[in-house]
N, C-alpha and C positions, 0 to 999 in steps of 0.2 A: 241375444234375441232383440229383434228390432221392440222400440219403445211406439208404438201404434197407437194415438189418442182414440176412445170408443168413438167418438164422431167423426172419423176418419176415412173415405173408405180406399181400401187397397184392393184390391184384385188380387186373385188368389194365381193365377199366374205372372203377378209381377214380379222381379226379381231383386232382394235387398238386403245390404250387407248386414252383419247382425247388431251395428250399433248405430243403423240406421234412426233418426224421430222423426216422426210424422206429426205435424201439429191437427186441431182439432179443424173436422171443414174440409181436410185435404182430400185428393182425388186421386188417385194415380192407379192408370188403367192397365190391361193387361199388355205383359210381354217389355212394360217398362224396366229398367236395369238399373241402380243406384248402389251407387260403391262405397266404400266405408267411410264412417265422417260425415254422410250428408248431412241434412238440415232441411224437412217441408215445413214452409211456415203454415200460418192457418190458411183455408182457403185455396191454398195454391192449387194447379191443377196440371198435372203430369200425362199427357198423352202418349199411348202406345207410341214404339219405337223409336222411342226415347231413350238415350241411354248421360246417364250423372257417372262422372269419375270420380275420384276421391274428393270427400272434405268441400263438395259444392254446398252454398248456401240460396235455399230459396226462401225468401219472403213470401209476408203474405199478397197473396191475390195473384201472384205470377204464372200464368199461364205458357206452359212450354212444349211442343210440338202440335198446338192446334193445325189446320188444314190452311195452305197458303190462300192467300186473298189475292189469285191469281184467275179471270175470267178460262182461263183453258187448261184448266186441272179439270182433270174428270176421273179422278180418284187414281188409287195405285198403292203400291208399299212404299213410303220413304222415313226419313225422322230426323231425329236431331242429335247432336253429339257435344257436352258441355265437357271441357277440360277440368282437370283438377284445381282444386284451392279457387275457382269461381263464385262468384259474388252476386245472385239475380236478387235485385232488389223490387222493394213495392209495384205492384201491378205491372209489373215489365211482361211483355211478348215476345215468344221467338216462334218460326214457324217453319213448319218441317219442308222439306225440298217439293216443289210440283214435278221435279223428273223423276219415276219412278226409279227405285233403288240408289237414290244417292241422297246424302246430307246436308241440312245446314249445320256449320259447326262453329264451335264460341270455344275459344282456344283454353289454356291454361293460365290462371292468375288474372283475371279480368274482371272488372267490376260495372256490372249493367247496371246502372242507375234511377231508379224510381221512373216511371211511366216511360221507357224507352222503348224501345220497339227495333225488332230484326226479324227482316223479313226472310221470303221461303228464298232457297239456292242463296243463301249468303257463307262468307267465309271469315271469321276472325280468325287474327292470329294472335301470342299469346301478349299479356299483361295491358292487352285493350281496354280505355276506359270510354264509355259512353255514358256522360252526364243527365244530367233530369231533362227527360221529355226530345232526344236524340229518337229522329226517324232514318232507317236504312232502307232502299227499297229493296226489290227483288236482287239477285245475284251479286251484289256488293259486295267485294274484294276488301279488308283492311289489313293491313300489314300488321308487326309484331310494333308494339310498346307506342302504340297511338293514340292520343286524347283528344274527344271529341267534345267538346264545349256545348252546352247546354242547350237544347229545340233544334241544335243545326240540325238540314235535311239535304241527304247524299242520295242523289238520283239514281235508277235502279242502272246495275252493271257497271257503275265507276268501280276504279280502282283506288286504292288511300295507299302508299305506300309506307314505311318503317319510319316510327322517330315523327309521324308528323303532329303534328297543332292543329288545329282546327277552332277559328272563334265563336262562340255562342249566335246561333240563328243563323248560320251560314245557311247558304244555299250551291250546296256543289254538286255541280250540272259538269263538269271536265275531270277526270286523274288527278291525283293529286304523289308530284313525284316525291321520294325519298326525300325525310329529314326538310321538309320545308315547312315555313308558318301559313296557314291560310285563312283569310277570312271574309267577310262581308257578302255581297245579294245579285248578283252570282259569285261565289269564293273567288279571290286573285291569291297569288302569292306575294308575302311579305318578307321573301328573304329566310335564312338556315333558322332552325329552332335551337339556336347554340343551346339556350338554357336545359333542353330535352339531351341534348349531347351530351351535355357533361354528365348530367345524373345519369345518363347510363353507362356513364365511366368511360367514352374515348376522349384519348388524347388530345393532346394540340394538333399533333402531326394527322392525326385524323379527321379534326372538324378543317385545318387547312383545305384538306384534299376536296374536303366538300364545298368549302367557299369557293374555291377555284373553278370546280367544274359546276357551281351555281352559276359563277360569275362568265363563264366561256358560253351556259346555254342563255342566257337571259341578260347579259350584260354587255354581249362582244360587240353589238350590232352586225352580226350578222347572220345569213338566213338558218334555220333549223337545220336542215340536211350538212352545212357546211362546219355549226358548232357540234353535232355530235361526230363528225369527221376529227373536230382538234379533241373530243373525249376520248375517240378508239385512240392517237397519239398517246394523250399523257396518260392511259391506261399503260399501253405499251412502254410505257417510263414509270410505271407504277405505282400509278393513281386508281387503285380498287376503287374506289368509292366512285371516281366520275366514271368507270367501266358500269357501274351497277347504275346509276342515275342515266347511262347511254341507254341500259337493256329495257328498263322499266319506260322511257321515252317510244324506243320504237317499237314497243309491243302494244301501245297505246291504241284504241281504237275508238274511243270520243275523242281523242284531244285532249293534251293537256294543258291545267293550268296554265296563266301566265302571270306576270308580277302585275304590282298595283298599275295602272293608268297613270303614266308621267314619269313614272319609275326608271323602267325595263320594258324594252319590248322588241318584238323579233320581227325584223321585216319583212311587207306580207310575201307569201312564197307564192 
């Protein structure tokens, strides 16, 4: 049976596994969902359509599917979707979708970090870290095993793609392609995140592939359209990695990154 502090309140059509705790303070509304393992800290506050997977931990003061702070919601059913073994820490925000019937979600093994904030139509994916006082706007794309350094803010509908860096107080206004480092006011690229590569255990033969097709888009001197032309090649000689780093490029619709000023740069097209 779930453990319910008396100054708690839960709603009687919320839904919760039986070794659910709810600390003292908490809120959680109806038609909410929480799966076994949770953890409410004091304070926190669960909004309908919500739904917690295994072994989430909420802190206190964390507010999660409030109504997006989006000027043209004019209400609807939508909510939120936290993966399992997830980590929302002190007074962190996440907010449920403005398009009717669909989610924000914050993937599996992810750690929200003290006053960060995820906003409404956003997508994580899984072992996402966002450090203390990290703003995401609206429909924010992050890839799988991404670390986002402390107050940076990622303008609404970027995309972050797998493996990347991110430095403290960035300001990312462009895409940020697969496995690169980024940082400073507007974010640039600073080259592969080897040290994220290794911990997550590829290769040599695999961070290669990726210097290579780092170094064909951003290093060749020559125009975009022409380097992801040499990527479909050494894809077709198989190089996965610059195949995936070509798809995440042309599907781009701000524009992506590009490397520091004096670095790398791509002639203008």
């Amino acid at each position: 049976m779930p453990r319910i502090h008396p100054a708690a309140h839960v709603d009687s059509e919320a839904e919760l596994a039986d070794d659910v705790i709810i600390g003292p303070g908490a809120v959680i509304e109806e038609g909410v969902r929480i799966g076994r393992g949770c953890q409410i800290g004091p304070h926190a506050v669960i909004h309908r359509g919500t739904t917690l997977s295994e072994e989430v931990y909420v802190a206190v003061g964390a507010v999660i599917g409030g109504i997006p702070q989006d000027l043209k919601f004019k209400g609807g059913a939508s909510g939120v979707e936290i993966g399992p073994r997830t980590a929302i820490r002190e007074y962190v925000t996440v907010h449920r979708c403005s398009t009717p019937g669909a989610m924000t979600r914050v993937g599996a093994e992810c750690m929200l970090m003290a006053a960060s904030h995820v906003a409404h139509d956003c997508t994580l994916g899984d072992r996402v870290v966002l450090a203390n006082g990290v703003n995401l706007a609206g429909h924010v794309t992050i890839g799988d095993a991404v670390f986002v350094s402390g107050h940076a803010q990622i303008h609404q509908f970027i995309r972050v793609g797998t493996l990347v860096m991110i430095g403290g107080g960035s300001k990312v206004i462009k895409d940020l392609p697969p496995y690169c480092v980024a940082d400073g006011h507007p974010a640039r690229l600073f080259g592969v995140n080897v040290t994220g590569l290794r911990r997550a255990g590829l290769g040599v033969e695999e961070i290669g592939q990726i210097k290579e097709a780092y170094r064909v888009l951003f290093a060749s001197g020559v125009k975009l359209q022409d380097a992801l032309a040499t990527l479909d090649t050494l894809s077709s000689e198989g190089n996965s990695r610059g195949a995936e780093l070509a798809v995440f490029v042309r599907k781009s619709e701000r524009g992506v990154a590009r490397p520091n000023r004096g670095k790398h740069e791509w002639p203008d097209d």
